[in-house]
C-alpha positions as CSV (number, residue, x, y, z in Angstrom):
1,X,-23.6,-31.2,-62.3
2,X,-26.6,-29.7,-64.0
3,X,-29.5,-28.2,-61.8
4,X,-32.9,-29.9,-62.6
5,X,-32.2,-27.5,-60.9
6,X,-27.4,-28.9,-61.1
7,X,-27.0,-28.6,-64.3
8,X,-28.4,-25.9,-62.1
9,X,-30.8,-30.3,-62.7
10,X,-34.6,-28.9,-61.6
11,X,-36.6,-31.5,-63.2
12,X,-40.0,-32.8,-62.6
13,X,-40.4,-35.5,-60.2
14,X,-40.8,-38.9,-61.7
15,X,-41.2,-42.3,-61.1
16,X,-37.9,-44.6,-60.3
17,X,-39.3,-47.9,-62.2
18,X,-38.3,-48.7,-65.5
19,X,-41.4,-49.7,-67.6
20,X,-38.5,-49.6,-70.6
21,X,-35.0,-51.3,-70.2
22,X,-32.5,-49.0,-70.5
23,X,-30.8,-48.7,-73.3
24,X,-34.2,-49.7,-75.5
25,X,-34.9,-47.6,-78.6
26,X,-38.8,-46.4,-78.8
27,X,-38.9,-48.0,-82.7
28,X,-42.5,-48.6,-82.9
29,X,-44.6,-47.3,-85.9
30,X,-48.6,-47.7,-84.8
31,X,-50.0,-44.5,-86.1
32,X,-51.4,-42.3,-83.9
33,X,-55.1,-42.5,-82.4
34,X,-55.3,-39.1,-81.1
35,X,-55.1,-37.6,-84.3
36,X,-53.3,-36.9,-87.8
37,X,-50.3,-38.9,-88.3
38,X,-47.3,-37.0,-87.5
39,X,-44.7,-36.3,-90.4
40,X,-40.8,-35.0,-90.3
41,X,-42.0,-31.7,-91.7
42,X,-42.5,-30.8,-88.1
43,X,-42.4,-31.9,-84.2
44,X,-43.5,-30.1,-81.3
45,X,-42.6,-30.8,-77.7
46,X,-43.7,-29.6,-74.2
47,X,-41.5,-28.9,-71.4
48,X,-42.1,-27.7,-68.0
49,X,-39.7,-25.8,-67.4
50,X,-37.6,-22.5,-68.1
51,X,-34.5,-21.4,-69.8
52,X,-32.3,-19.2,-70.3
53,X,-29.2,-17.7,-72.0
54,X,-27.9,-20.8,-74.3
55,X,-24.1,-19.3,-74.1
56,X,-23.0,-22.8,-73.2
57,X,-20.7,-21.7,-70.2
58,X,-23.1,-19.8,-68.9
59,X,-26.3,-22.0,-68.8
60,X,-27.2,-23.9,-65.8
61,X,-30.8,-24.8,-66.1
62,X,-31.1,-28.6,-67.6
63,X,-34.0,-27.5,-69.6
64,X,-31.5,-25.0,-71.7
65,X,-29.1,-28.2,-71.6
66,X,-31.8,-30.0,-72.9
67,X,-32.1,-27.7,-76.1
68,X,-28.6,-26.6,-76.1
69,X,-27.5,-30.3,-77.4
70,X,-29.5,-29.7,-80.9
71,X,-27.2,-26.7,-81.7
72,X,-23.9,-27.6,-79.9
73,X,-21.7,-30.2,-79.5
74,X,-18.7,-31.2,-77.5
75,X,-15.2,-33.2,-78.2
76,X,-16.7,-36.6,-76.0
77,X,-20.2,-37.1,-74.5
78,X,-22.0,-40.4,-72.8
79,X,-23.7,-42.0,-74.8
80,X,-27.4,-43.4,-73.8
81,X,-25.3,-47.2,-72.8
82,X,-23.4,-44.9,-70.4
83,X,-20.3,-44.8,-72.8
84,X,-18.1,-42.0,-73.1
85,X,-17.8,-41.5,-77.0
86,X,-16.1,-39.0,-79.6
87,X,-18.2,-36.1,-80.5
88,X,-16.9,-33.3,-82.0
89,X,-13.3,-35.7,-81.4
90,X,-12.2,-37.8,-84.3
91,X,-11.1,-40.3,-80.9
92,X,-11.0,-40.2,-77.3
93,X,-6.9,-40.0,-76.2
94,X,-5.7,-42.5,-73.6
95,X,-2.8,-43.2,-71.8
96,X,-2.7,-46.3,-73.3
97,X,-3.0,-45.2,-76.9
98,X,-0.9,-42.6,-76.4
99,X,-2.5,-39.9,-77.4
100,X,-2.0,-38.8,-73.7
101,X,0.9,-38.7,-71.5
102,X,1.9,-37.8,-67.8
103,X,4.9,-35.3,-67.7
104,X,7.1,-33.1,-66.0
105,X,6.6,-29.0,-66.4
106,X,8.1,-26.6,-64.2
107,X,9.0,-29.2,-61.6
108,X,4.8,-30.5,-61.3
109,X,3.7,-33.7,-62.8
110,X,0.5,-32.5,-65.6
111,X,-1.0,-34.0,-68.4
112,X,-1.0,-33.7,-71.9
113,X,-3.3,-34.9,-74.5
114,X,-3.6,-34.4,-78.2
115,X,-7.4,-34.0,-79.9
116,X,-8.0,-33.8,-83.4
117,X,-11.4,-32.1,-84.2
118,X,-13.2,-33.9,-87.1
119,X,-11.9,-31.8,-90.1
120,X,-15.5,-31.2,-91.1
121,X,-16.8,-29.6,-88.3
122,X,-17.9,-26.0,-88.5
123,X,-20.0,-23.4,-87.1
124,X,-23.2,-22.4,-88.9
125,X,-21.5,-19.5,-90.7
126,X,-19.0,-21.8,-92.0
127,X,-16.2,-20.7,-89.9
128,X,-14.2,-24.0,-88.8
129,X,-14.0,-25.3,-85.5
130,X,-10.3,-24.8,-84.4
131,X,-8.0,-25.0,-81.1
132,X,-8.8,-21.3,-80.6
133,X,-12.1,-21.6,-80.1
134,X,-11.5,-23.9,-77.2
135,X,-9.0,-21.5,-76.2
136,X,-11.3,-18.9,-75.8
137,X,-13.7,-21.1,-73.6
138,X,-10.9,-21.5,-71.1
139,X,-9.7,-17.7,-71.2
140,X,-13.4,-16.7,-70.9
141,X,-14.4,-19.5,-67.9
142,X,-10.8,-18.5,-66.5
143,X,-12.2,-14.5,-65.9
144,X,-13.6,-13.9,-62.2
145,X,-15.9,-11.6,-63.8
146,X,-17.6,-14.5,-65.8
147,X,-20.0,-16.6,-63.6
148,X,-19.6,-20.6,-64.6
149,X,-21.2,-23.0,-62.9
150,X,-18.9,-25.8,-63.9
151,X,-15.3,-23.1,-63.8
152,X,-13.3,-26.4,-63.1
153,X,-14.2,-28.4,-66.0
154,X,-12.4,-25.5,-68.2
155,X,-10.1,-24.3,-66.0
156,X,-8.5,-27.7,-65.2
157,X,-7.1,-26.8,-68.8
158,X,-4.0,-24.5,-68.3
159,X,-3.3,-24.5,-72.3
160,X,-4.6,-25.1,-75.8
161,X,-2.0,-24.7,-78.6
162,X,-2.0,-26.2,-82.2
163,X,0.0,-28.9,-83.1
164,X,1.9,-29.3,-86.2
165,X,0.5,-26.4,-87.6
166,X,-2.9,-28.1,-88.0
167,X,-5.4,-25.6,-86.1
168,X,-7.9,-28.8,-85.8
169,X,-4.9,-30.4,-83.8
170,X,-4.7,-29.5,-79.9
171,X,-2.5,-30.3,-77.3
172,X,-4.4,-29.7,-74.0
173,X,-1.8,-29.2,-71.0
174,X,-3.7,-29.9,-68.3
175,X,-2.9,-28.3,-64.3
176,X,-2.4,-31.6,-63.4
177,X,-2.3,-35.9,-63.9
178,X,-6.3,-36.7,-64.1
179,X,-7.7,-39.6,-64.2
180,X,-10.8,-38.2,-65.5
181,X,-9.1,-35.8,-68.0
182,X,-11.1,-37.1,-70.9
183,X,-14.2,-36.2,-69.3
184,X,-15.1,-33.2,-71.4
185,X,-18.8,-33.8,-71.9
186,X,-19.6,-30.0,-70.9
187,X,-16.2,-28.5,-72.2
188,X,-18.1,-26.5,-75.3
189,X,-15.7,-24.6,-77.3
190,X,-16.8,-20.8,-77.8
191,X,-17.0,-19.1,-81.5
192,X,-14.0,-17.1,-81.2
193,X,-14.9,-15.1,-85.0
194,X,-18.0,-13.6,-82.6
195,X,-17.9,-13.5,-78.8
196,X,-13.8,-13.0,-78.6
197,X,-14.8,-9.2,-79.6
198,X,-17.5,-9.4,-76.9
199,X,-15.6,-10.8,-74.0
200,X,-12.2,-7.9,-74.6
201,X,-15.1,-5.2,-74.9
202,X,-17.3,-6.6,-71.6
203,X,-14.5,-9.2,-69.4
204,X,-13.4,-6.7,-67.4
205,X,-17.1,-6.0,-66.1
206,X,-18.9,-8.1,-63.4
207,X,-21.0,-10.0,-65.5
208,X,-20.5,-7.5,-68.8
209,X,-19.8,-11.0,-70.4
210,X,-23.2,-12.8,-70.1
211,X,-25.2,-9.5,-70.7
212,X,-23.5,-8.8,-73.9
213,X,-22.8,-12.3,-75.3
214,X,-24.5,-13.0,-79.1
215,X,-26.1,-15.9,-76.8
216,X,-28.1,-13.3,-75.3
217,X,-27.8,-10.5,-77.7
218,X,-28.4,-12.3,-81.1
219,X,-29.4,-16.2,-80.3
220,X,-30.8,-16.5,-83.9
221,X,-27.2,-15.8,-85.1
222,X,-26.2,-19.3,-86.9
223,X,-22.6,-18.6,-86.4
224,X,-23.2,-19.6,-82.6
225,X,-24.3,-22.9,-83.1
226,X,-22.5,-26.4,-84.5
227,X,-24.7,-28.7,-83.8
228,X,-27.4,-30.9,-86.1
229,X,-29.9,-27.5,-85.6
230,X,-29.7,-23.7,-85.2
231,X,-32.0,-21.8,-83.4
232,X,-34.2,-19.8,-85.7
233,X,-36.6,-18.0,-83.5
234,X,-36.5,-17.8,-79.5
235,X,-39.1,-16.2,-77.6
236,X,-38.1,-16.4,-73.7
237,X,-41.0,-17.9,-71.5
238,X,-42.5,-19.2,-74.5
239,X,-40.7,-21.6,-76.8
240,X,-38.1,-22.1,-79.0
241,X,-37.6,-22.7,-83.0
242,X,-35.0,-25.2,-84.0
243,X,-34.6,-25.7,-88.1
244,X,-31.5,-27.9,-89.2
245,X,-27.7,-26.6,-89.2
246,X,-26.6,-27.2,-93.1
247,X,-23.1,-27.1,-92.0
248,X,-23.7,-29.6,-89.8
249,X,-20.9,-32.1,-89.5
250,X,-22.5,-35.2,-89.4
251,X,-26.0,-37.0,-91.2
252,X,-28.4,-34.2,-91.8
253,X,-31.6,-34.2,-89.3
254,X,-34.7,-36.3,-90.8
255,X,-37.4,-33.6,-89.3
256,X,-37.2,-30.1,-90.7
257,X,-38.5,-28.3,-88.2
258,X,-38.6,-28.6,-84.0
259,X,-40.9,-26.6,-81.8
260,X,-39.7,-26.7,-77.9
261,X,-43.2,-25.0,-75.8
262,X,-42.4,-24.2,-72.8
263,X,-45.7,-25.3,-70.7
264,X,-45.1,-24.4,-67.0
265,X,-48.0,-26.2,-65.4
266,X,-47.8,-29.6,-65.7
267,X,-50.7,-30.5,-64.9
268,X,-51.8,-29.2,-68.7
269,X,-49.3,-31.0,-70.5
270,X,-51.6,-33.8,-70.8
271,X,-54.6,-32.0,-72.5
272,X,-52.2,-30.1,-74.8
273,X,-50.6,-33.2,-76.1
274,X,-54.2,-34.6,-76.6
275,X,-55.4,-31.4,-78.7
276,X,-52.6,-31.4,-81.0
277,X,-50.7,-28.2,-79.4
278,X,-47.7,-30.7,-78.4
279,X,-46.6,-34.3,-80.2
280,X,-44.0,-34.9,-77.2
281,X,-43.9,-34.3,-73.6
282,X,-40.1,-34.1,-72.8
283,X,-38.1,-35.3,-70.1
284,X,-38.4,-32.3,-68.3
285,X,-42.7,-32.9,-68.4
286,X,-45.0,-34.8,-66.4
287,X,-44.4,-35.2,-62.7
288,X,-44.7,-38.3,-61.1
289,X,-48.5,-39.3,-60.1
290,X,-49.6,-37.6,-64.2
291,X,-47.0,-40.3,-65.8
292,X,-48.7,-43.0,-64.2
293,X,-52.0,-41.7,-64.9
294,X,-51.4,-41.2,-68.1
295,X,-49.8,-44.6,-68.7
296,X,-52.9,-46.4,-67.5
297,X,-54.8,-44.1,-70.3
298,X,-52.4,-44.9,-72.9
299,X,-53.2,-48.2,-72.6
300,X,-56.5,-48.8,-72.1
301,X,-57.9,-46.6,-74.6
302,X,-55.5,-47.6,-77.1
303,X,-53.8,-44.2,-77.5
304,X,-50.6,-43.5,-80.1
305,X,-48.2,-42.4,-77.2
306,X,-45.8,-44.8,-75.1
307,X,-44.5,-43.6,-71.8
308,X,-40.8,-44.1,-71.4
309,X,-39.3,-44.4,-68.0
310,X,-35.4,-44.7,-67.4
311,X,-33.8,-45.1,-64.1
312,X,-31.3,-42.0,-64.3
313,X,-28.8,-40.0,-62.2
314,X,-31.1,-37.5,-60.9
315,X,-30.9,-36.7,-57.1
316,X,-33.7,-34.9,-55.3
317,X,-32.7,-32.8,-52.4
318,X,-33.4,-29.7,-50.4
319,X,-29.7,-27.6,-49.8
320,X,-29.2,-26.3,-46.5
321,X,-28.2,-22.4,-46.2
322,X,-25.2,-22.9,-43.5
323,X,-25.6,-19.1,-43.7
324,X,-28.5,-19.5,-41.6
325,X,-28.0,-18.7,-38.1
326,X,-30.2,-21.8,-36.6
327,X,-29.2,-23.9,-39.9
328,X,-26.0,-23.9,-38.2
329,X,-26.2,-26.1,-35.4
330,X,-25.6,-29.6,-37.1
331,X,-28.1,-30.6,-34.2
332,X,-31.0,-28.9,-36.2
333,X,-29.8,-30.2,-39.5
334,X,-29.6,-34.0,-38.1
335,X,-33.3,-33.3,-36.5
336,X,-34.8,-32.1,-39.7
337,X,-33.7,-35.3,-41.8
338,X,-35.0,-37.7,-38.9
339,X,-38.3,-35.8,-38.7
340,X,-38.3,-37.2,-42.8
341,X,-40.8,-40.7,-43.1
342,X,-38.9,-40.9,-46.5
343,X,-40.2,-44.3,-47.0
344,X,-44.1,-42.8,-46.4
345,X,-43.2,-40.2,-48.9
346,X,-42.4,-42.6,-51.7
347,X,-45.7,-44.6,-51.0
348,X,-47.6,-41.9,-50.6
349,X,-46.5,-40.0,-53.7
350,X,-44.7,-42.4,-55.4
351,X,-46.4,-45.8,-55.2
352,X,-43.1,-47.0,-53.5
353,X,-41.6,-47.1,-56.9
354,X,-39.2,-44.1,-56.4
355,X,-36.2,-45.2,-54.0
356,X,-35.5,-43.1,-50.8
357,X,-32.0,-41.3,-51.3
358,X,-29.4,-41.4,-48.4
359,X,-26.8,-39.2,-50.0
360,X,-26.1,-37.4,-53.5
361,X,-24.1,-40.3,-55.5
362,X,-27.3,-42.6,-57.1
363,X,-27.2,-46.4,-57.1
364,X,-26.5,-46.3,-61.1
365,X,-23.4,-44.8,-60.1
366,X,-20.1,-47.0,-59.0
367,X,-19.6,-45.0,-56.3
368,X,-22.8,-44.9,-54.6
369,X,-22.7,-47.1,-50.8
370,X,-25.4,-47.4,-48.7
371,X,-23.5,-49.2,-46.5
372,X,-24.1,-47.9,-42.9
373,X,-20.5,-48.5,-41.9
374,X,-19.6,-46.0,-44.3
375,X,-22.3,-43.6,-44.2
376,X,-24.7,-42.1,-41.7
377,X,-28.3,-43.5,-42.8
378,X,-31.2,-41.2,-41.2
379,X,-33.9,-43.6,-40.8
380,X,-36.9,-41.9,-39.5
381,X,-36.8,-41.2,-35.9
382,X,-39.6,-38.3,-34.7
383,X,-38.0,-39.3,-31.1
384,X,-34.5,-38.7,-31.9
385,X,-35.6,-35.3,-33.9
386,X,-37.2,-34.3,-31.0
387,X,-34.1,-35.2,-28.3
388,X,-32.0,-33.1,-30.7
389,X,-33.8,-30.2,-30.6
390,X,-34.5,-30.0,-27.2
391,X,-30.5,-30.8,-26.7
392,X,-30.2,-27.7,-28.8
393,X,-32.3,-25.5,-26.6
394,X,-35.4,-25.4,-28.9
395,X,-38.6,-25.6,-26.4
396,X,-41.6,-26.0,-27.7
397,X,-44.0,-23.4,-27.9
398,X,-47.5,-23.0,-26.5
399,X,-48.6,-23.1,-30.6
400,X,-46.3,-26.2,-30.5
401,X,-43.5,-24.3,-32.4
402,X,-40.3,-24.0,-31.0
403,X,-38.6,-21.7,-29.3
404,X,-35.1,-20.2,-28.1
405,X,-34.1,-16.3,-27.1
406,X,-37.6,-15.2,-28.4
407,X,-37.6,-16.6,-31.9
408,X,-39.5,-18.8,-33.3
409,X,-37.5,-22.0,-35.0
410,X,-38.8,-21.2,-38.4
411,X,-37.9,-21.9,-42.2
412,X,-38.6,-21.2,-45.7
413,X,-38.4,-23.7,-47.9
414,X,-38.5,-22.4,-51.9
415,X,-38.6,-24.6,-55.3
416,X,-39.7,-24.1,-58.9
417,X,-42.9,-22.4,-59.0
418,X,-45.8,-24.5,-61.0
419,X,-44.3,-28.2,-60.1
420,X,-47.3,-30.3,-59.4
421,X,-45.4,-32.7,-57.3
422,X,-43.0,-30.5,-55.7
423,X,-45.9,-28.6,-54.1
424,X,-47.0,-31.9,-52.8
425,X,-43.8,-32.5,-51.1
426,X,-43.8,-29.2,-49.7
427,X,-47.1,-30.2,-47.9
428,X,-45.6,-33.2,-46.9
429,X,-42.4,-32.1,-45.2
430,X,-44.4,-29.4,-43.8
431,X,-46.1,-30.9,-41.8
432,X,-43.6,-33.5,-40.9
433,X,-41.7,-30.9,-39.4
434,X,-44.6,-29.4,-37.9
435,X,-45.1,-32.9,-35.9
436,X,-41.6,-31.9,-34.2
437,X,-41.9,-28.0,-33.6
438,X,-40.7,-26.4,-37.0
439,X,-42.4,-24.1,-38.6
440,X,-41.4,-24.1,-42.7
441,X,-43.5,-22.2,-45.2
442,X,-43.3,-22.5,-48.6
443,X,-42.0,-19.5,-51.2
444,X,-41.9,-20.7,-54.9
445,X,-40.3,-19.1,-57.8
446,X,-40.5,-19.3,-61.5
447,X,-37.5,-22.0,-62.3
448,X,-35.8,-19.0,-64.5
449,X,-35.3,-16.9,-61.1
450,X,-35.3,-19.1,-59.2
451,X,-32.3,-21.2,-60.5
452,X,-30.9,-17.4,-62.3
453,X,-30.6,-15.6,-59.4
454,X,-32.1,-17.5,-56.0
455,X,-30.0,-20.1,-55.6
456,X,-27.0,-18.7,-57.9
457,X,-26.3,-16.2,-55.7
458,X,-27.2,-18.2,-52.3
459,X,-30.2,-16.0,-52.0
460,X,-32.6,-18.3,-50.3
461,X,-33.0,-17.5,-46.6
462,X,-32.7,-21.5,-45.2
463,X,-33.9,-24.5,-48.0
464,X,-33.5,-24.9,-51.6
465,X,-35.6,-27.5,-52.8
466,X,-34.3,-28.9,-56.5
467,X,-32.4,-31.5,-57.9
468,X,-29.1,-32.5,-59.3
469,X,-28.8,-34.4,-62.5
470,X,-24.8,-35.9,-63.3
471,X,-23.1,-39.0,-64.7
472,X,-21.6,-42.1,-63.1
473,X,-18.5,-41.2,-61.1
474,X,-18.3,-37.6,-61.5
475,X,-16.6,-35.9,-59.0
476,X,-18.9,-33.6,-56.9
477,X,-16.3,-30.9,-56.5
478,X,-18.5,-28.1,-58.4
479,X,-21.2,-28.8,-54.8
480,X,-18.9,-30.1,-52.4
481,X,-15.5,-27.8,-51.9
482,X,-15.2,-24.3,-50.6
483,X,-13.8,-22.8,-53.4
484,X,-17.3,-23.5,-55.3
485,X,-19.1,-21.4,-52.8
486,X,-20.7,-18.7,-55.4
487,X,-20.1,-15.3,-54.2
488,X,-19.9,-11.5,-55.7
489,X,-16.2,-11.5,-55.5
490,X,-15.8,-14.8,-57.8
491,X,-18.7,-14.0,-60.1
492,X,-21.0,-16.5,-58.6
493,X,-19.2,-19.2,-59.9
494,X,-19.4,-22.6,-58.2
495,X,-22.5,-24.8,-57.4
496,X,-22.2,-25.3,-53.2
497,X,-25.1,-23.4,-52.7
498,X,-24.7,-24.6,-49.4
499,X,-21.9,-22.7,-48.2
500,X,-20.8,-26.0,-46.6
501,X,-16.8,-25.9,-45.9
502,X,-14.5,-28.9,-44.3
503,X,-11.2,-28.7,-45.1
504,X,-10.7,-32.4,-45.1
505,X,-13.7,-32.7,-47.4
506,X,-11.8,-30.1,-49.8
507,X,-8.3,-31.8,-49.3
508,X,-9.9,-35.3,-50.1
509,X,-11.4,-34.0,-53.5
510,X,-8.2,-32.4,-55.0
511,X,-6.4,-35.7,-54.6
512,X,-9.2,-37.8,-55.7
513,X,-8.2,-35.8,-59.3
514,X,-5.0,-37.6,-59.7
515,X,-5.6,-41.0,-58.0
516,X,-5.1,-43.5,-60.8
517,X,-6.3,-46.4,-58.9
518,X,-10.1,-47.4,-59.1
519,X,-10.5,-48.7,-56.0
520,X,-9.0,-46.2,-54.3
521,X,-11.0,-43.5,-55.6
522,X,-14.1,-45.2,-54.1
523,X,-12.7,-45.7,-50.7
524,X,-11.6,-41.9,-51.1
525,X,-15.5,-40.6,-52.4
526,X,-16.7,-42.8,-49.5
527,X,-14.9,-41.2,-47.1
528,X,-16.4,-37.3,-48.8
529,X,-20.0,-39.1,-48.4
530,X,-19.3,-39.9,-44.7
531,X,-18.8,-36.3,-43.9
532,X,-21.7,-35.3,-46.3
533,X,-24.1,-37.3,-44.3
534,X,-22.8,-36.7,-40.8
535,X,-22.3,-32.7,-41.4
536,X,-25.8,-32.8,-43.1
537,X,-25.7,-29.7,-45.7
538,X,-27.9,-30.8,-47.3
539,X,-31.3,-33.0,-46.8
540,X,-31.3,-35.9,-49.6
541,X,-35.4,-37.2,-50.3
542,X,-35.2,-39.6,-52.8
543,X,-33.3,-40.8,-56.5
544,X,-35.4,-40.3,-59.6
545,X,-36.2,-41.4,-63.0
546,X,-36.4,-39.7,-66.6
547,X,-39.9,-40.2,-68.2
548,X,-40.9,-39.0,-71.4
549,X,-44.1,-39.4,-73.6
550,X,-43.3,-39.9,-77.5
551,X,-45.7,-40.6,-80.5
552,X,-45.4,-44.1,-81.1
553,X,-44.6,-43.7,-84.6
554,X,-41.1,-41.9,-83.0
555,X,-38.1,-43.9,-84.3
556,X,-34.6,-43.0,-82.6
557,X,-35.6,-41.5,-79.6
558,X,-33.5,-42.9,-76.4
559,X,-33.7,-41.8,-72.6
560,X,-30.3,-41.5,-71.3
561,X,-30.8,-41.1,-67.5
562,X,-27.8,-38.7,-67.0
563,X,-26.9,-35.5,-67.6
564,X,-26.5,-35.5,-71.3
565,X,-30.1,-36.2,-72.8
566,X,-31.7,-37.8,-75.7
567,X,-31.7,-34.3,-77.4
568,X,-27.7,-35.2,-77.7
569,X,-28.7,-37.9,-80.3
570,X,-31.7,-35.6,-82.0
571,X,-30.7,-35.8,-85.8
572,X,-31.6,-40.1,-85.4
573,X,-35.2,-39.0,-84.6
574,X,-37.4,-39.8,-87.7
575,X,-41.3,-39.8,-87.7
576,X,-41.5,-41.7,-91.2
């Protein structure tokens, strides 16, 4: 998953109505009322929030996903109809068209699969894009010195070798017989002709890797980058340049030159677009109550924007640190999500529009259940809170605060500093939990630190407040198993920020991998989301929506609603 946070999806809270069907194209061509009409020559959008290092195993902020789809690509993405589709790939191998088989290697039943990259596709410096270079992703996600978010999605790979003595021909050998083994979307090969030299210099140091990548060392180097763009000036905390990738593989971009502002408080986004600073406001923008607003603007004076809104895969949600020592009583956990009026919270801030979430798989999603035989549901219950707290031995104070042993029951709950609507939900649970005897306060962060090192390295004392952005049946090992717990001694690799660990939990996940059957696999995910919500890790608030405001005049532009955005399609925008 990517952190709105995943990656690590945090995005801006938005509205879960869709004012847009999905899959619609913004194709309209009214000029612009706010000001000059807009030409390819140049496009500038705003974003909310941070990035960071664009090495592409590395990154785990959605808003360097966001970018890092204009200057890299992968063998097989989703598409915006929710299709999985060749990318870098000339096809996607199958079972059934052979180009994948099950079979038998040292006594264990793997998978192998043949890709052919598109003989055309090349780095910026002209170097081709070979086998090696997925190679070297693998080796380099393989390293315990190397924190990836997503290890698993390389290291399911055990080998990359050419075939036929075509390097553009790979047989992956895979560990073992996955269904989902063509689900590469975030597999980016690495430039072996540049960071090979870096990683046997740096691998053997904890984190010598990510410090010394080009990524970070020299991101304007074009041999980094095979996408539709290259990055041609980066200034961290600021914005980024993007001007198009002649060695691009596919139709050359239509606007020459892109302009990504990074505008940390949303509530400005609005006047800058208005002035001319920004064209765009991005999916990672406007938060929930200023999309609305600005909707009703748009169209009652007549304005030359359109605000897009797309159901999507994101889920909002404050992780638990099990680390905690009162976090650890699941009879504290289960009081905190009763002491939740979820359905207030979406009126109040929402306008009822945004769905209250029950656990992390969305309703766009196959697998989601809401089914109360098959998941606990938390429906708000201030008298049932309040039972389990005292049951736990949490008395309330004479200030109306618990107590036990002389401490105060007491929390800090931290999110991305500058998020409008975050903020608001801060209040909000606040004082929930205030209504039962918990004290929370509130501890924000810039999103770079706060997704770089806070939650990274489980440094949050009780409550992480992001969100997760994924695709339709994707398996939530990265959150869910113990071996994803990031700590020093594997790099910080792994995305269960949580610390949560249940054995059955862990067993169930491993052999949802290799279970062919589809109806199985929901009966066994099902049976993962009954422990999620009985165990309570984590506290799920509600399922959200992309929104984005475009020029009118935009042509090509497409919301996806999951993790791979419309940036992945950016060469098809065109302003003429």
């Amino acid at each position: 998953m990517k952190n709105l946070t995943g990656i690590l999806l945090a995005v801006t809270l938005v509205v879960a109505c869709t004012k847009k069907e999905a899959g619609q194209t913004a194709d309209v061509q009214a000029q612009s009322t706010t000001g000059t009409k807009l030409t390819n020559n140049e496009l500038k959008i705003g974003i909310s929030q941070e990035f960071e290092n664009f090495n592409p195993l590395i990154a785990s902020m959605v808003a360097t996903t966001y970018m890092q789809r204009m200057v890299n690509r992968t063998l097989v993405v989703i598409d915006a109809d929710g299709k999985w589709v060749p990318q870098l790939a000339k096809s996607i191998p199958t079972l059934e068209n052979g180009g994948a088989k099950v079979v038998k290697l040292g006594g264990k039943e793997k998978l192998q699969a043949t890709w052919e990259i598109l003989d055309n596709a090349v780095w910026g410096d002209g170097t081709p894009i070979t086998c090696e270079d997925f190679a070297l992703s693998v080796k380099v996600a393989s390293s315990p010195n190397v924190g990836v978010g997503e290890k698993e999605s390389f290291t399911q790979v055990e080998k990359i070798e050419s075939v036929d003595k075509n390097p553009k021909k790979c047989l992956f050998t895979y560990e073992k017989a996955k269904w989902d083994f063509y689900q590469l979307g975030n597999f980016y090969p690495l430039p072996k002709q540049l960071e090979e030299a870096v990683f046997k210099k740096f691998g053997a140091q904890k984190e010598g890797y990510e410090k010394n990548s080009l990524y970070s060392k020299d991101p304007t180097n074009v041999g980094l980058f095979n996408g539709p763009y290259v990055i041609s000036e980066m200034q961290l905390g600021d914005h980024v340049t993007f001007t198009p990738n002649p060695k691009f593989y596919g139709v050359q971009p239509h606007i020459k030159k892109i302009i990504v502002k990074l505008i940390p408080n949303t509530g400005t986004l609005e006047a800058n677009l208005r002035s001319g600073t920004i064209d765009l406001i991005s999916s990672l923008g406007l938060a929930l109550d200023q999309a609305l607003a600005f909707d009703k603007k748009v169209k009652s004076e007549k304005l030359g924007y359109e605000v897009l809104f797309q159901p999507s895969t994101v889920y909002e949600h404050i992780d638990l640190n099990l680390d905690n020592p009162f976090l650890k009583d699941v009879r504290v956990r289960k009081a905190l999500n009763y002491a939740i009026n979820k359905e207030d919270l979406v009126n109040a801030l929402f306008e009822g529009k945004q769905q209250p979430a029950i656990h992390s798989i969305t309703p766009r999603d196959p697998w989601f259940t809401a089914d109360p035989a098959k998941v606990t549901v938390y429906k708000y219950n201030k008298r049932e809170a309040e039972r389990l707290l005292d049951e736990a031995g949490w008395k309330v104070g004479a200030d109306g605060i618990r107590m036990k042993d002389g401490k105060r029951l007491s929390f800090t709950v931290m999110t991305t500093a500058g998020n409008k609507t975050r903020e608001l939900v801060q209040v909000y649970l606040q004082n929930q939990w205030k209504q039962v005897g918990i004290e929370v306060n509130a501890k924000n962060e810039p999103a770079r630190v706060f997704f770089g090192e806070t939650t990274k390295k489980r440094a949050f004392d009780s409550m992480a407040l992001f969100a997760w952005v994924s695709s339709p049946e994707n398996t939530p090992k990265s959150t869910f198993t113990s071996k994803n717990i990031p700590t020093a001694k594997n790099g910080w690799s792994g995305q269960n920020y949580m610390g949560w660990s249940n054995p059955q939990v862990d067993k169930t996940l491993e052999a949802l991998d290799t279970e062919m059957k589809p109806e199985k696999r929901i009966e066994m995910v099902h049976e993962v989301l009954k422990a999620y919500t009985d165990e309570v890790p984590v506290l799920p608030l509600y399922y959200r929506s992309d929104v984005a405001v475009i020029p009118t005049q935009l042509k090509g532009y497409r919301l996806t609603g999951h993790q791979f955005p419309e940036t992945n399609v950016v060469e098809n925008w065109n302003l003429e």
